[in-house]
Residue, then its C-alpha position, 0 to 999 in steps of 0.5 A: x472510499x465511499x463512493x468505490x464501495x458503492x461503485x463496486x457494488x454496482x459493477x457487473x462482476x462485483x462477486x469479489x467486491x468486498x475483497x477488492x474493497x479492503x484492499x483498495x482501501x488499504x492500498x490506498x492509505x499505506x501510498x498516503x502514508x507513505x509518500x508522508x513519511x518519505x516527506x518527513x524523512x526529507x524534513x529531517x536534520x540528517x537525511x542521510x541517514x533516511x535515504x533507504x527509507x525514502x526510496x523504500x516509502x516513494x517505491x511502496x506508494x507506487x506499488x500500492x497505487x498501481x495495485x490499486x488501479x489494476x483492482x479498480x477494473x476488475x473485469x480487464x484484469x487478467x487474474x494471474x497478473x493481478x495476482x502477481x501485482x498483489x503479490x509484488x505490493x504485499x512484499x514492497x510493504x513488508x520490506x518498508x515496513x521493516x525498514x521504517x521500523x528501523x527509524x521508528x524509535x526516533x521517528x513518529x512518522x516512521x512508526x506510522x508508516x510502518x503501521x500502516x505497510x503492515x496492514x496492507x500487507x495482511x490485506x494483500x494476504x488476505x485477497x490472494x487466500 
C-alpha cells in the first residue's frame, strides 16, 4: 500500500488523496478477505449451508476490486460514476457483512470477514461525506 500512497501523491490531481487512499486500502483487503472466506466456505463439510455466503463474499470482492481501479485514476473518473460505484461497494458490503455474520458463530472466517466488509463500508461512507 505503500507504493499507492506514494503514488497518489504525486498525482496531479492528489487534492483528495488521503481519501482516496483509505479507501482503496480498505477496498482492497475487504476483496482479500473476502475471496478467503468464500474459499473457506467451500472448505467447509456442509456447503450447502455456505452458499449464500459464497456468492455474497465472490460478489463483494468484485465490487471492491472494480471500486478500486475506478479510484486508481482519479482524473478520468467521472465523479457521479464513481460516486455510484462507492455507493454500490458501500451496500455489497453491509449485505456480506450481515450475511458472514450469520455464519460467524460457527465460522472464524466468517467473523473476519464480516469484520473486514464493515470497515469498507464505514470507509465508503466516509469518502462520499
Amino acid at each position: 500500500m505503500q507504493e499507492i500512497d506514494e503514488m497518489l501523491k504525486t498525482h496531479p490531481m492528489s487534492d483528495q488523496a488521503k481519501k482516496v487512499q483509505n479507501l482503496m486500502a480498505k477496498a482492497v483487503l475487504c476483496s482479500t478477505t473476502c475471496y478467503t472466506c468464500a474459499d473457506a466456505c467451500l472448505s467447509q463439510q456442509e456447503t450447502n449451508k455456505l452458499t449464500d455466503c459464497i456468492r455474497i463474499n465472490l460478489d463483494c470482492a468484485t465490487i471492491c476490486e472494480a471500486t478500486t481501479q475506478i479510484l486508481a485514476r482519479p482524473a478520468s473518473y467521472n465523479t457521479s460514476f464513481a460516486k455510484k460505484m462507492i455507493e454500490a461497494c458501500k451496500e455489497v458490503c453491509r449485505a456480506c457483512a450481515e450475511e458472514c455474520e450469520k455464519h460467524a458463530n460457527m465460522h472464524e472466517h466468517c467473523k473476519i470477514c464480516a469484520q473486514s466488509c464493515r470497515t469498507c463500508v464505514k470507509a465508503c461512507q466516509e469518502f462520499l461525506n
